[in-house]
PDB file of N, CA, C, O and CB in Angstrom:
ATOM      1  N   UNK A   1     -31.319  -6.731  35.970  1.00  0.00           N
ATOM      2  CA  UNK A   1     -31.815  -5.375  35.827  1.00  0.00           C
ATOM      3  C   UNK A   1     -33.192  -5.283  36.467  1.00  0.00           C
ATOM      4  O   UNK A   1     -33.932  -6.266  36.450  1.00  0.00           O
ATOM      5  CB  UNK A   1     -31.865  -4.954  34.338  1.00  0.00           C
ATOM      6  N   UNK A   2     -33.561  -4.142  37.028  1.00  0.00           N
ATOM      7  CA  UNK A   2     -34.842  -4.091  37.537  1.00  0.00           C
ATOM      8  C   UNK A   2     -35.818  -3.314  36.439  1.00  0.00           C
ATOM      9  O   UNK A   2     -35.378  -2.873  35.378  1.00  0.00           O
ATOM     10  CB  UNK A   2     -34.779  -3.373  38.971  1.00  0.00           C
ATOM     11  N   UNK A   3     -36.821  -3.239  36.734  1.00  0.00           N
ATOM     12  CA  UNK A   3     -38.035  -2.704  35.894  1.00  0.00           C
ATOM     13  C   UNK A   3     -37.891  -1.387  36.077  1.00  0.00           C
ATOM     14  O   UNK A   3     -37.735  -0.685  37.076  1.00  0.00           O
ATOM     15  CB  UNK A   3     -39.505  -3.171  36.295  1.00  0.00           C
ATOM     16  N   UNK A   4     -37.990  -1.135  34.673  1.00  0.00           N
ATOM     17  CA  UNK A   4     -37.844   0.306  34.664  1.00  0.00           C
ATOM     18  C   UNK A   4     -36.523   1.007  34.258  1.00  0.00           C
ATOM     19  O   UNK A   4     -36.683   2.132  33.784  1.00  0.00           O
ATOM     20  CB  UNK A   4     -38.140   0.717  35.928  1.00  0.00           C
ATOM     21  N   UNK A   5     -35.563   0.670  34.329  1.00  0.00           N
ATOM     22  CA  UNK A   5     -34.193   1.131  34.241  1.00  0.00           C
ATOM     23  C   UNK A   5     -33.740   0.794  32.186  1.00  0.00           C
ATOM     24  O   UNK A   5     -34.057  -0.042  31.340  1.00  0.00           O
ATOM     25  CB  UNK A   5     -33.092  -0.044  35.694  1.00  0.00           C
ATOM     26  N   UNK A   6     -33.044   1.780  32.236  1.00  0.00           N
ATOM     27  CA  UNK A   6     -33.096   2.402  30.845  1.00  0.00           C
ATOM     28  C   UNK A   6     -31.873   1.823  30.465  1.00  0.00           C
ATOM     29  O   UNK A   6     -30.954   2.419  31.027  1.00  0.00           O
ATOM     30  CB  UNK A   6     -33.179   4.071  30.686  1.00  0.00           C
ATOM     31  N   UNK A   7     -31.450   0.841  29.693  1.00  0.00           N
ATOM     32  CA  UNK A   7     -30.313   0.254  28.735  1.00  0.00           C
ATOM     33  C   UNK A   7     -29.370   1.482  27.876  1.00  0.00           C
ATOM     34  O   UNK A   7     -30.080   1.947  26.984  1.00  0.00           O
ATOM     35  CB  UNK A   7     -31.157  -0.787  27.517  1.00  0.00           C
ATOM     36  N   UNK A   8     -28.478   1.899  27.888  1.00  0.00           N
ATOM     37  CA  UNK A   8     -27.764   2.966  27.099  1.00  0.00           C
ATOM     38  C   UNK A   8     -28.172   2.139  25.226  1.00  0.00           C
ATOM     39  O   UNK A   8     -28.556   1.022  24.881  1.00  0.00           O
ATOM     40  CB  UNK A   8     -25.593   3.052  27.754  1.00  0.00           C
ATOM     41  N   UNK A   9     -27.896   3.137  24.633  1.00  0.00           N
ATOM     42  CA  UNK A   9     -28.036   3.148  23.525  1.00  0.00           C
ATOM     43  C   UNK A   9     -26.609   2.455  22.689  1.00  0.00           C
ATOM     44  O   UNK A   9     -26.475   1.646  21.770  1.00  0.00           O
ATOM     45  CB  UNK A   9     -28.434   4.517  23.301  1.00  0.00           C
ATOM     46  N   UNK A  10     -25.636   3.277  23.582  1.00  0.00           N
ATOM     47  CA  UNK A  10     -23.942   2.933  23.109  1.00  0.00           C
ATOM     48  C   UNK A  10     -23.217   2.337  24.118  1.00  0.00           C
ATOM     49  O   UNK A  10     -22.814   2.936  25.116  1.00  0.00           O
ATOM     50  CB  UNK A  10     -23.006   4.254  22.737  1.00  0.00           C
ATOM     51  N   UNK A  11     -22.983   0.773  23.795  1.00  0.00           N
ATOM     52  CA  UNK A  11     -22.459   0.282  25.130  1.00  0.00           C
ATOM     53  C   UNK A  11     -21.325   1.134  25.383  1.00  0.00           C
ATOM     54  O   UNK A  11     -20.865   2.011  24.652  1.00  0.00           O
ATOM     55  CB  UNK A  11     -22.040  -1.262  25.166  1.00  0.00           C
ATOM     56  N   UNK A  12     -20.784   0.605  26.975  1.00  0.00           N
ATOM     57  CA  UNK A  12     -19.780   1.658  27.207  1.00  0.00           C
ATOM     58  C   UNK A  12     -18.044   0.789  26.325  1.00  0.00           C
ATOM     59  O   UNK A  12     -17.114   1.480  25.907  1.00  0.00           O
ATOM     60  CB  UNK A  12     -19.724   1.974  29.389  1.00  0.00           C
ATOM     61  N   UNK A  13     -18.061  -0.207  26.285  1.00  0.00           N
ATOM     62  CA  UNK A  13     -16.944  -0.269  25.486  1.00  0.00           C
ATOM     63  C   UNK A  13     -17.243  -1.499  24.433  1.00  0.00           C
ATOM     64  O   UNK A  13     -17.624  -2.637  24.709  1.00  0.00           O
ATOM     65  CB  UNK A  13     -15.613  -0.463  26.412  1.00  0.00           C
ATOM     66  N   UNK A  14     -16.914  -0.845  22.952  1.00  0.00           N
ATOM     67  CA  UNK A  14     -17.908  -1.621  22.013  1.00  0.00           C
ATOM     68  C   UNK A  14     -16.827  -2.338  21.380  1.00  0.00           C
ATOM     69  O   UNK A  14     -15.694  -1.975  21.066  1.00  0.00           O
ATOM     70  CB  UNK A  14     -18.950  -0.715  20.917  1.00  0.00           C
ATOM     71  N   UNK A  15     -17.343  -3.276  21.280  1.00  0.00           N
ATOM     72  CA  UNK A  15     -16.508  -4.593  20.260  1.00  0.00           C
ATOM     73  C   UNK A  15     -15.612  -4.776  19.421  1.00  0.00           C
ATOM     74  O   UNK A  15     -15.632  -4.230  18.318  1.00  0.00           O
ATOM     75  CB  UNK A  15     -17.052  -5.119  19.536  1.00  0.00           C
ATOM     76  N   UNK A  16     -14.610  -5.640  19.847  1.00  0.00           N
ATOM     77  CA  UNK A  16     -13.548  -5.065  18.647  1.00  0.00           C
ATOM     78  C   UNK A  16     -13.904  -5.942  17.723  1.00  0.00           C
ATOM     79  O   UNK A  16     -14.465  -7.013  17.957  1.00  0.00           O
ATOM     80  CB  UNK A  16     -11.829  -5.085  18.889  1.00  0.00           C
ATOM     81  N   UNK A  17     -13.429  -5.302  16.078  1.00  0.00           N
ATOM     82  CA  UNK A  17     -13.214  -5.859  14.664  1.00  0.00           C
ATOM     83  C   UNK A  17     -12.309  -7.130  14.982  1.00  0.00           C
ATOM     84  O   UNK A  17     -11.280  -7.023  15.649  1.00  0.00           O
ATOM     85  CB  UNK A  17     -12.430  -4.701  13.553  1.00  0.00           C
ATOM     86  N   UNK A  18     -12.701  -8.180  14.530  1.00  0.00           N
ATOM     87  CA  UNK A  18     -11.522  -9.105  14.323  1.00  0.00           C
ATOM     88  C   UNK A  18     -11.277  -9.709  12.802  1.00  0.00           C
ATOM     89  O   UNK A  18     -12.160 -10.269  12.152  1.00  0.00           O
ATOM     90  CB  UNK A  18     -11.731 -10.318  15.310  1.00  0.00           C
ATOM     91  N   UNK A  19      -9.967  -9.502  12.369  1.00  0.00           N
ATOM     92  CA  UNK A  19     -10.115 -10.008  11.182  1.00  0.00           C
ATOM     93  C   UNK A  19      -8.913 -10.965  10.760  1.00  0.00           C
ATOM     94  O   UNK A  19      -7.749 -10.765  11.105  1.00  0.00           O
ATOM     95  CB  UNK A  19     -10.311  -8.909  10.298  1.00  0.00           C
ATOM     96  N   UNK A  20      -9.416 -12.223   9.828  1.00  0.00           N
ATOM     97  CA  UNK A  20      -8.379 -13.270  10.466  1.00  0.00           C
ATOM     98  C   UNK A  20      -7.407 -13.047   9.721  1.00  0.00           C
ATOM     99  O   UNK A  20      -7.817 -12.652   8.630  1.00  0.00           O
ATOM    100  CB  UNK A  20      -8.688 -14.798  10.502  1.00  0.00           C
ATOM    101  N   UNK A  21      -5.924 -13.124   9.788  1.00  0.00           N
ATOM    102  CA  UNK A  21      -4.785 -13.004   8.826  1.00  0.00           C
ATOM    103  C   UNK A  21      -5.224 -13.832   7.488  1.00  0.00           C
ATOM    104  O   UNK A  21      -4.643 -13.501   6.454  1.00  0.00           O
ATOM    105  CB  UNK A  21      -3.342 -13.622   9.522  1.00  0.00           C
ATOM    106  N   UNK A  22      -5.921 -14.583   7.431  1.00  0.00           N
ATOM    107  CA  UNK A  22      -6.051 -15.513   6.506  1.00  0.00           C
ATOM    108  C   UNK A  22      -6.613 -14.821   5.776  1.00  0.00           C
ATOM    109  O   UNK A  22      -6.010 -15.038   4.725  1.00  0.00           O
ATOM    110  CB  UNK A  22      -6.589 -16.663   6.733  1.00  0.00           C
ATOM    111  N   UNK A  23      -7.405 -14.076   5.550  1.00  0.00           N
ATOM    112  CA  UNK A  23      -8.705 -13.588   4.961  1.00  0.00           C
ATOM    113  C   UNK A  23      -7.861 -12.092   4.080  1.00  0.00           C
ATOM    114  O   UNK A  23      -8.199 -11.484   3.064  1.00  0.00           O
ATOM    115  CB  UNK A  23     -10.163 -13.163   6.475  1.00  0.00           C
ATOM    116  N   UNK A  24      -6.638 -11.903   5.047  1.00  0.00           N
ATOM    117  CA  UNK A  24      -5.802 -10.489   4.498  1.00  0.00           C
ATOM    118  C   UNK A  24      -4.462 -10.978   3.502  1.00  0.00           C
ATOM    119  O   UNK A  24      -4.099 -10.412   2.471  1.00  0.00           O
ATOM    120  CB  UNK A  24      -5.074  -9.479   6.067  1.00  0.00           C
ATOM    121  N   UNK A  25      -3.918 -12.066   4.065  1.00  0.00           N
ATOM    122  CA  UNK A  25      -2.940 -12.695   3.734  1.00  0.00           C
ATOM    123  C   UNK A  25      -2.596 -12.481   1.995  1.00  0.00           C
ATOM    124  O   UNK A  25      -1.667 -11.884   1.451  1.00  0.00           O
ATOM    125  CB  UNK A  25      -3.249 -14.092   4.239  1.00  0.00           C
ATOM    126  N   UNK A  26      -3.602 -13.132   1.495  1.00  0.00           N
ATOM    127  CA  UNK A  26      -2.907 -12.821  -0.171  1.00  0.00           C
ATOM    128  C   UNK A  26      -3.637 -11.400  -0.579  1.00  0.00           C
ATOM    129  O   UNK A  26      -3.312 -10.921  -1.666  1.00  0.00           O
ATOM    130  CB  UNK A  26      -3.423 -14.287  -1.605  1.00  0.00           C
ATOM    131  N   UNK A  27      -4.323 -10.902  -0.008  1.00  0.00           N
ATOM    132  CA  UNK A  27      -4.120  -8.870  -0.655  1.00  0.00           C
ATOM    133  C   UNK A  27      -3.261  -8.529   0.186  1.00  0.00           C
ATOM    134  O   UNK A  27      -3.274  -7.318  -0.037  1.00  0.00           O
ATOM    135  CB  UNK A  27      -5.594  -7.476  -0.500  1.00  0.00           C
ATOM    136  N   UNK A  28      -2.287  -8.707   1.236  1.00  0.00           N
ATOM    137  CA  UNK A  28      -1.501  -8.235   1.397  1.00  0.00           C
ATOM    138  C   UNK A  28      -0.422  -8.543   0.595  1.00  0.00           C
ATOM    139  O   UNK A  28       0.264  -7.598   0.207  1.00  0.00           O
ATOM    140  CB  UNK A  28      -1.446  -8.267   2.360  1.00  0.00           C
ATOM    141  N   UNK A  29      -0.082  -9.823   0.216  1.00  0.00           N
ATOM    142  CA  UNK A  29       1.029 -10.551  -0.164  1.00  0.00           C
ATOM    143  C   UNK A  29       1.040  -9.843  -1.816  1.00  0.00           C
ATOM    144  O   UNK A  29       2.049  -9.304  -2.271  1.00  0.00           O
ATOM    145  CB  UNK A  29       0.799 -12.415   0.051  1.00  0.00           C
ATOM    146  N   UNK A  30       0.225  -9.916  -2.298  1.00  0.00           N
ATOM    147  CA  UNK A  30      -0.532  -9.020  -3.630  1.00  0.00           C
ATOM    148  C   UNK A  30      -0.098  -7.236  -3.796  1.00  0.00           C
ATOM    149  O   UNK A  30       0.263  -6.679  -4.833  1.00  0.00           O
ATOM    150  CB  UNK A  30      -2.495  -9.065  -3.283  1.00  0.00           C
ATOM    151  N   UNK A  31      -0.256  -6.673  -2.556  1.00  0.00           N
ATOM    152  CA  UNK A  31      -0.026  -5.456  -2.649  1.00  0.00           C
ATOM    153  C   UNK A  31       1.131  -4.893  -2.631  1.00  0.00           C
ATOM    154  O   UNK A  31       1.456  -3.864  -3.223  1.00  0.00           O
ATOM    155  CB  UNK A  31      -0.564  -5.004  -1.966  1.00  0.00           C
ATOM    156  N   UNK A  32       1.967  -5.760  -1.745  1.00  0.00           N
ATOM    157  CA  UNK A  32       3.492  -5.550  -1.181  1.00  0.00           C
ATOM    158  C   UNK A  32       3.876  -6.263  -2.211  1.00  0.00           C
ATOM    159  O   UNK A  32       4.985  -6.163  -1.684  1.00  0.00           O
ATOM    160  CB  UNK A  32       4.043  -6.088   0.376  1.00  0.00           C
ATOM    161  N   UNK A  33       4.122  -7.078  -3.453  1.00  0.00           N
ATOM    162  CA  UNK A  33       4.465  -7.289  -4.370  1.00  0.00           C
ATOM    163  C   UNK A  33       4.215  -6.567  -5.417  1.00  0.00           C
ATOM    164  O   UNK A  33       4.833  -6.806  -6.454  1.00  0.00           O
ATOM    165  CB  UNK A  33       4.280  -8.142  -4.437  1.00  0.00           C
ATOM    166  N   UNK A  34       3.459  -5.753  -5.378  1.00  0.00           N
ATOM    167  CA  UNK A  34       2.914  -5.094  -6.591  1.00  0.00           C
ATOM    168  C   UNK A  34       3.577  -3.301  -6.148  1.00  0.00           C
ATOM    169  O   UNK A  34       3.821  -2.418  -6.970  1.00  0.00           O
ATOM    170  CB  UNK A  34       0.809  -5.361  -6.696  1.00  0.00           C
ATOM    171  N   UNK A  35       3.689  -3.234  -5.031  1.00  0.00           N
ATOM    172  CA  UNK A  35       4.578  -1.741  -4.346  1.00  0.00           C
ATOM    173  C   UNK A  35       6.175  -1.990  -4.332  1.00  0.00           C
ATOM    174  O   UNK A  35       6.961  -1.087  -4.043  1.00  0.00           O
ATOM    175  CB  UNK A  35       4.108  -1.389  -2.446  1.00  0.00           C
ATOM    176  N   UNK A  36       6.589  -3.324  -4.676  1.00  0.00           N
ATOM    177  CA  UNK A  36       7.793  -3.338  -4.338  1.00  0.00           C
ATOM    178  C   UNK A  36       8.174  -3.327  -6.514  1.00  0.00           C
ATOM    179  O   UNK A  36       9.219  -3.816  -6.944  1.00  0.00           O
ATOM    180  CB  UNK A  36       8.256  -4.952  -2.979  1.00  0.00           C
ATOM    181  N   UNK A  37       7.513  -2.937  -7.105  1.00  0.00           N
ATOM    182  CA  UNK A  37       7.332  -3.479  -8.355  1.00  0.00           C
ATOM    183  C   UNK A  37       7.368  -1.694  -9.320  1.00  0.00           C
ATOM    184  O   UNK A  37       7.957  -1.212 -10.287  1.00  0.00           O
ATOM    185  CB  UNK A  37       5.605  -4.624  -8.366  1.00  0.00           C
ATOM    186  N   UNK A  38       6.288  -1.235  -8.241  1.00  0.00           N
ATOM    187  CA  UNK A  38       6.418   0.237  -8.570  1.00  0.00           C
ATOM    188  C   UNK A  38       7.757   0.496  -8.403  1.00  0.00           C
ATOM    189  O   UNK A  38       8.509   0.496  -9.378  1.00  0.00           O
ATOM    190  CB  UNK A  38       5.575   1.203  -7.717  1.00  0.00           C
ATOM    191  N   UNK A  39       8.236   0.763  -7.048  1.00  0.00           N
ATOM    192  CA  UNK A  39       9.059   1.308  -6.559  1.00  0.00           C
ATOM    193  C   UNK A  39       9.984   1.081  -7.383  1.00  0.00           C
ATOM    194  O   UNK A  39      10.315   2.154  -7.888  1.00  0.00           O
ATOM    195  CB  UNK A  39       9.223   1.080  -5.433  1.00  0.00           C
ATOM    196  N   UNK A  40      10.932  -0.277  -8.024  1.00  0.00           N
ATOM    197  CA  UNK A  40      11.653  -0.465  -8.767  1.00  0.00           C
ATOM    198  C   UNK A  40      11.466   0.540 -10.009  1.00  0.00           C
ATOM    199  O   UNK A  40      12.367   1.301 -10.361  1.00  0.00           O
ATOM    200  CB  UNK A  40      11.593  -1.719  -8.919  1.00  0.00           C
ATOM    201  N   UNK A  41      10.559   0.490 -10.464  1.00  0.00           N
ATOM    202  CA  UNK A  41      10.189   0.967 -12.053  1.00  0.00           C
ATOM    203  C   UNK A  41      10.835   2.653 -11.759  1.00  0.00           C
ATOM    204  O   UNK A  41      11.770   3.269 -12.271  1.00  0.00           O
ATOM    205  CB  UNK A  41       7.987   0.860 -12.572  1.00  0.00           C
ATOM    206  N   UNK A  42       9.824   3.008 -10.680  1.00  0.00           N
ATOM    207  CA  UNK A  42      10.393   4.294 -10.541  1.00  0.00           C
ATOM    208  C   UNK A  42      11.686   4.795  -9.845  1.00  0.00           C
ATOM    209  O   UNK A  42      12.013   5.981  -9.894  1.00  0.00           O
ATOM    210  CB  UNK A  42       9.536   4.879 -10.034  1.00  0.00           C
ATOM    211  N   UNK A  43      12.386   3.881  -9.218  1.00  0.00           N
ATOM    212  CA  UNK A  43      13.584   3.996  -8.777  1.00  0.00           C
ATOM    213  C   UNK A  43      15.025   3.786  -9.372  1.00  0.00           C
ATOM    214  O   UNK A  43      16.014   4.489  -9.166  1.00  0.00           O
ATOM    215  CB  UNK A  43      13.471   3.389  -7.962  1.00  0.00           C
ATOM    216  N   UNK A  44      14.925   2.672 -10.147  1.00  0.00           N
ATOM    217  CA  UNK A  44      16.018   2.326 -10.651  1.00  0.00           C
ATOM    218  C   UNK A  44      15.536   1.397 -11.535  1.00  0.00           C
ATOM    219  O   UNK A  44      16.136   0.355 -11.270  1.00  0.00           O
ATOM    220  CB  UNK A  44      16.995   1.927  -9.769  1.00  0.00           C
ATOM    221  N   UNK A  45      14.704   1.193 -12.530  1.00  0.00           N
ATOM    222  CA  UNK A  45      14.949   1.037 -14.051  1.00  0.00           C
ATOM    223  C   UNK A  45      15.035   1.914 -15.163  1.00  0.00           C
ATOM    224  O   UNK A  45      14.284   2.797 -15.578  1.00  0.00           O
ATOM    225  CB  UNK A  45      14.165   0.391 -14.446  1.00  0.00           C
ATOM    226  N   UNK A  46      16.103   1.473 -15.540  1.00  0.00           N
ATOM    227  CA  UNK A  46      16.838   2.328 -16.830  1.00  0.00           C
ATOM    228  C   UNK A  46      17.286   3.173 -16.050  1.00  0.00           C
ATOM    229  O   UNK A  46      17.456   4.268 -16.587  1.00  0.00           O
ATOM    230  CB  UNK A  46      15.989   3.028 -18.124  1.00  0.00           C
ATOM    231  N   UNK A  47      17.576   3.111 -14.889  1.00  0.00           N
ATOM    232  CA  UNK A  47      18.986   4.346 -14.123  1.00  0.00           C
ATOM    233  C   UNK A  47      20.097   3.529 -14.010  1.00  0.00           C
ATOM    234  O   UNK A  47      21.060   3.474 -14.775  1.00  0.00           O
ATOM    235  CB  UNK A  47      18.741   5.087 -12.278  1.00  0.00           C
ATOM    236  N   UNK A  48      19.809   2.641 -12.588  1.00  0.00           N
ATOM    237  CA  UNK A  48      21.319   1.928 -12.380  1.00  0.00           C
ATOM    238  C   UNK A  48      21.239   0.746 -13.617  1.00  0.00           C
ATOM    239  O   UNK A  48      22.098   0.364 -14.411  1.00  0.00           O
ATOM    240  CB  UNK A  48      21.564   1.085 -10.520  1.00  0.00           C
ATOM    241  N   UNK A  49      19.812   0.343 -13.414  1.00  0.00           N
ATOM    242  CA  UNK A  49      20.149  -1.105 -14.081  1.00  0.00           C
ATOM    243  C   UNK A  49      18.624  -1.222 -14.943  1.00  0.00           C
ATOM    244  O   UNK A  49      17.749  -0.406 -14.656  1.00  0.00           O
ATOM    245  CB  UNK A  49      20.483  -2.626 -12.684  1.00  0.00           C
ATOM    246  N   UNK A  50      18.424  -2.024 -15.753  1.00  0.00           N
ATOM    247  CA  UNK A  50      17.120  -2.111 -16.831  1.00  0.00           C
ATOM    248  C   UNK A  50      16.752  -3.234 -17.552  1.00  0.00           C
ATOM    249  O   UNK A  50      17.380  -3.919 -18.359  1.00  0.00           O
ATOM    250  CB  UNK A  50      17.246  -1.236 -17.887  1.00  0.00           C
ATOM    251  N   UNK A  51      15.787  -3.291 -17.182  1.00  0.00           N
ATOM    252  CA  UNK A  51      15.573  -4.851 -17.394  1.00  0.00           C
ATOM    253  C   UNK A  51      14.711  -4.714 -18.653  1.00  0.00           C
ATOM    254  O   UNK A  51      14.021  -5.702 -18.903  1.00  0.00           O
ATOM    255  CB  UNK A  51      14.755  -5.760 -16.033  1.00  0.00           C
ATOM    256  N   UNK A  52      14.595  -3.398 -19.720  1.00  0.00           N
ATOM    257  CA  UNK A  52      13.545  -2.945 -20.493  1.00  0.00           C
ATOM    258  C   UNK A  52      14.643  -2.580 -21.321  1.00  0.00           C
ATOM    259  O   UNK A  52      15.586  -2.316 -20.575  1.00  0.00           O
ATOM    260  CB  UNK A  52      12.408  -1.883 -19.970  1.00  0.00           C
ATOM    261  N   UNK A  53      15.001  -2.424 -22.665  1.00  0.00           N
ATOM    262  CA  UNK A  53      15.803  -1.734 -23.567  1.00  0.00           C
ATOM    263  C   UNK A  53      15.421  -0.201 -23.660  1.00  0.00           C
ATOM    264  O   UNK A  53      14.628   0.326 -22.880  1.00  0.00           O
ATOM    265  CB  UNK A  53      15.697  -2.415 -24.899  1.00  0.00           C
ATOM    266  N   UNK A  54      15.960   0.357 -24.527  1.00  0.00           N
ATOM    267  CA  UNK A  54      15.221   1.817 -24.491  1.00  0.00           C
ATOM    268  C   UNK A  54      15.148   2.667 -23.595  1.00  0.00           C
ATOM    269  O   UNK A  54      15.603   2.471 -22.468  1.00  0.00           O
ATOM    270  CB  UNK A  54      14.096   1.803 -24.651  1.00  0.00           C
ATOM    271  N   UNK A  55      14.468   3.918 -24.018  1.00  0.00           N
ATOM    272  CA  UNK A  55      14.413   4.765 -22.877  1.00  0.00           C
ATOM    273  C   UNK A  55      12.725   5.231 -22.500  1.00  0.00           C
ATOM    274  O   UNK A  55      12.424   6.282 -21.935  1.00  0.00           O
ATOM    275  CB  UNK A  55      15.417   6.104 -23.252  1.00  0.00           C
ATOM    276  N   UNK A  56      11.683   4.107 -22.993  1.00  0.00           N
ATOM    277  CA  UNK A  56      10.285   4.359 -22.907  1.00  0.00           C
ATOM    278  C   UNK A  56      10.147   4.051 -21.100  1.00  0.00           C
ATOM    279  O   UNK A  56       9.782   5.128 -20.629  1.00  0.00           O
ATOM    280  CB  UNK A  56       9.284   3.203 -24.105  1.00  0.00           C
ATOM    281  N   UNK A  57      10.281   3.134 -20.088  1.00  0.00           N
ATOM    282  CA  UNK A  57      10.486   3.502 -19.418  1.00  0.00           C
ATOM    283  C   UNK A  57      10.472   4.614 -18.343  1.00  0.00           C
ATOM    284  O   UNK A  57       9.630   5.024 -17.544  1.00  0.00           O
ATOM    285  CB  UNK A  57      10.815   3.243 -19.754  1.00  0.00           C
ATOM    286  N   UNK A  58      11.933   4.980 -18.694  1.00  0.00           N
ATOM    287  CA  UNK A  58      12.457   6.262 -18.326  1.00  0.00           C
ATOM    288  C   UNK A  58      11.684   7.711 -18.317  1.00  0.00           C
ATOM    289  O   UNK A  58      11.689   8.652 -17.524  1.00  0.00           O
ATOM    290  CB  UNK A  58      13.477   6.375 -19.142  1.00  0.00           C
ATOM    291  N   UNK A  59      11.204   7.529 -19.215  1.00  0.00           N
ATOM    292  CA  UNK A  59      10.501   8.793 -19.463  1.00  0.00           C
ATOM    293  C   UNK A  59       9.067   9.010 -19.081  1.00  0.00           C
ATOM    294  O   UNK A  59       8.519  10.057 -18.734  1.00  0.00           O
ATOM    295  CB  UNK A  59      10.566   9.031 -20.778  1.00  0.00           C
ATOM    296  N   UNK A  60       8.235   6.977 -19.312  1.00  0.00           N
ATOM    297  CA  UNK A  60       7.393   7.622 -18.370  1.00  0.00           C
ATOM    298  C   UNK A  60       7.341   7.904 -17.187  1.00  0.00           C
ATOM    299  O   UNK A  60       6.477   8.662 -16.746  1.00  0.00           O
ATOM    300  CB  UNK A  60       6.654   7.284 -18.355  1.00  0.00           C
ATOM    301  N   UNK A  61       8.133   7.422 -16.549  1.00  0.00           N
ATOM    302  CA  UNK A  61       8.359   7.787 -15.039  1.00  0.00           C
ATOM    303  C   UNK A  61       9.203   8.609 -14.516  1.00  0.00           C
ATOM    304  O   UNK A  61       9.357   8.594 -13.294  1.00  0.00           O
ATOM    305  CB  UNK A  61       8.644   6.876 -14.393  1.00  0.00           C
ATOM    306  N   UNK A  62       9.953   9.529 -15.354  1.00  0.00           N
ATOM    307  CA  UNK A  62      10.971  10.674 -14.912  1.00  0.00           C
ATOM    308  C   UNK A  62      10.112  11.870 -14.020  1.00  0.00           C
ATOM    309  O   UNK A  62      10.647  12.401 -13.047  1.00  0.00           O
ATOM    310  CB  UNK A  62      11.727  11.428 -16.425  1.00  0.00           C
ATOM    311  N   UNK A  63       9.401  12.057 -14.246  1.00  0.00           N
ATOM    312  CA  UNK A  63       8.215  13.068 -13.161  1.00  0.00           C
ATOM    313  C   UNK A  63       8.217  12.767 -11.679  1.00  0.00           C
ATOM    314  O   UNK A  63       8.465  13.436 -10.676  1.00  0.00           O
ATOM    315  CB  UNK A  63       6.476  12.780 -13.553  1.00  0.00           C
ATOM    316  N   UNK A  64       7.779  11.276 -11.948  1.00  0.00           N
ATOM    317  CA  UNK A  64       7.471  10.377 -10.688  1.00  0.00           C
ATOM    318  C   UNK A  64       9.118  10.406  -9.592  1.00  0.00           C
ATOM    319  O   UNK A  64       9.150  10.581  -8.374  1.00  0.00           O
ATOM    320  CB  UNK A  64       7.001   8.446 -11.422  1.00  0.00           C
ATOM    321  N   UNK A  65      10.071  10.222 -10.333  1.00  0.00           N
ATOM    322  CA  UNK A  65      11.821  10.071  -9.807  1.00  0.00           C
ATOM    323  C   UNK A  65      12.064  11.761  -9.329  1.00  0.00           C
ATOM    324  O   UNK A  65      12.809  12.011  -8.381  1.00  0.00           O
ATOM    325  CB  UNK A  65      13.243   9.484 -11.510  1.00  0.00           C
ATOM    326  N   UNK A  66      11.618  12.457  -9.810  1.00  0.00           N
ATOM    327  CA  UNK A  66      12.054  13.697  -9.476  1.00  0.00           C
ATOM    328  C   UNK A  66      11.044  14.064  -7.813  1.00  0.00           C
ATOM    329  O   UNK A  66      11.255  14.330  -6.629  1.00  0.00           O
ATOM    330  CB  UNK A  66      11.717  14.823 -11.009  1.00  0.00           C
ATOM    331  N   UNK A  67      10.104  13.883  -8.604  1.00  0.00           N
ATOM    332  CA  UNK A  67       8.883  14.176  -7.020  1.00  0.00           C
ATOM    333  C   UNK A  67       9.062  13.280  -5.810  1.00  0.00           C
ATOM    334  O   UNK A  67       8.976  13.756  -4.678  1.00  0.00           O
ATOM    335  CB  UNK A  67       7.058  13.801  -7.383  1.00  0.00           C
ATOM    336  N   UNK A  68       9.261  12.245  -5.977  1.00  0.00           N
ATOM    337  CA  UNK A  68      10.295  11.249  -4.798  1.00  0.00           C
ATOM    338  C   UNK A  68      11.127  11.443  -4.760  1.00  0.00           C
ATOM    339  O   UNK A  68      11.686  10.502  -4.195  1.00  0.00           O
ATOM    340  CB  UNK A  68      10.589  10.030  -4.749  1.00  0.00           C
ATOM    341  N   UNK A  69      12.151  12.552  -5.150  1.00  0.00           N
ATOM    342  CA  UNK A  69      13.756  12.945  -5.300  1.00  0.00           C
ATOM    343  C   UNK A  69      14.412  11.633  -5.532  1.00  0.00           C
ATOM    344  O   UNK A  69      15.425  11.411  -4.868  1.00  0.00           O
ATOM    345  CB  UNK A  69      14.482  13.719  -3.883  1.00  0.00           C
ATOM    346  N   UNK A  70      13.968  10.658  -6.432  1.00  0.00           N
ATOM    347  CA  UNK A  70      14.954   9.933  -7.004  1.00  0.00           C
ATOM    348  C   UNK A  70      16.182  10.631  -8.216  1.00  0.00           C
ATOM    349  O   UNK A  70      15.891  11.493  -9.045  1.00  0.00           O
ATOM    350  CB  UNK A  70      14.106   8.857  -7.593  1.00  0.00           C
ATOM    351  N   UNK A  71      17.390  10.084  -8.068  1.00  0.00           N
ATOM    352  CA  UNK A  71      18.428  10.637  -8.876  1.00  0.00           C
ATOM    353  C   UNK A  71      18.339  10.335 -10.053  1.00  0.00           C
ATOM    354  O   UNK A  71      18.858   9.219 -10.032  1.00  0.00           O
ATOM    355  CB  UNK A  71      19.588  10.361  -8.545  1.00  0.00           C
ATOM    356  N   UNK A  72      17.999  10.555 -11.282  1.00  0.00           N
ATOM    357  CA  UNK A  72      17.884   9.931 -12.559  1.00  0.00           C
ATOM    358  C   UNK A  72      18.916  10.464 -13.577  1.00  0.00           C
ATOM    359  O   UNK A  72      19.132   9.924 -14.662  1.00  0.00           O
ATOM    360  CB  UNK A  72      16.494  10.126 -13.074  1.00  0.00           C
ATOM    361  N   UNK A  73      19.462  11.446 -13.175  1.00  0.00           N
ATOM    362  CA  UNK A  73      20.576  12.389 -14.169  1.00  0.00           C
ATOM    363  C   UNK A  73      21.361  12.875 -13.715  1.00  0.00           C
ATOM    364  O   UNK A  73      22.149  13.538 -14.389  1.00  0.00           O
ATOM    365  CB  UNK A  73      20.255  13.411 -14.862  1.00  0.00           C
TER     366      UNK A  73
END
């Protein structure tokens, strides 16, 4: 560079994020176990099949089955 000449403020193409799988690996592994966990509860326990006796369950999540157009009745 010569003297005098003005550096931009915002390079023109700025750095990418890197982030290592390792570091994501168990909150992912964590989350997608814990969504595949919902989904059941609100999909099909105490409809097709129930791994809970009763109908406590059912009822708290009958709101949730209807607003996802799950079939419950």
């Amino acid at each position: 560079m010569t003297e005098g000449s003005v550096t931009p403020a915002v390079p023109a193409f700025p750095e990418s994020i890197r982030i290592p799988v390792r570091e994501i690996a168990t909150w992912g592994t964590f989350i997608g176990v814990l969504a595949v966990l919902v989904l059941y509860f609100i999909s099909a326990e105490q409809g097709a099949t129930a791994m809970f006796s009763g109908e406590m369950v059912h009822e708290f999540v009958h709101d949730g089955r209807h607003l996802l157009a799950f079939p419950c009745h």
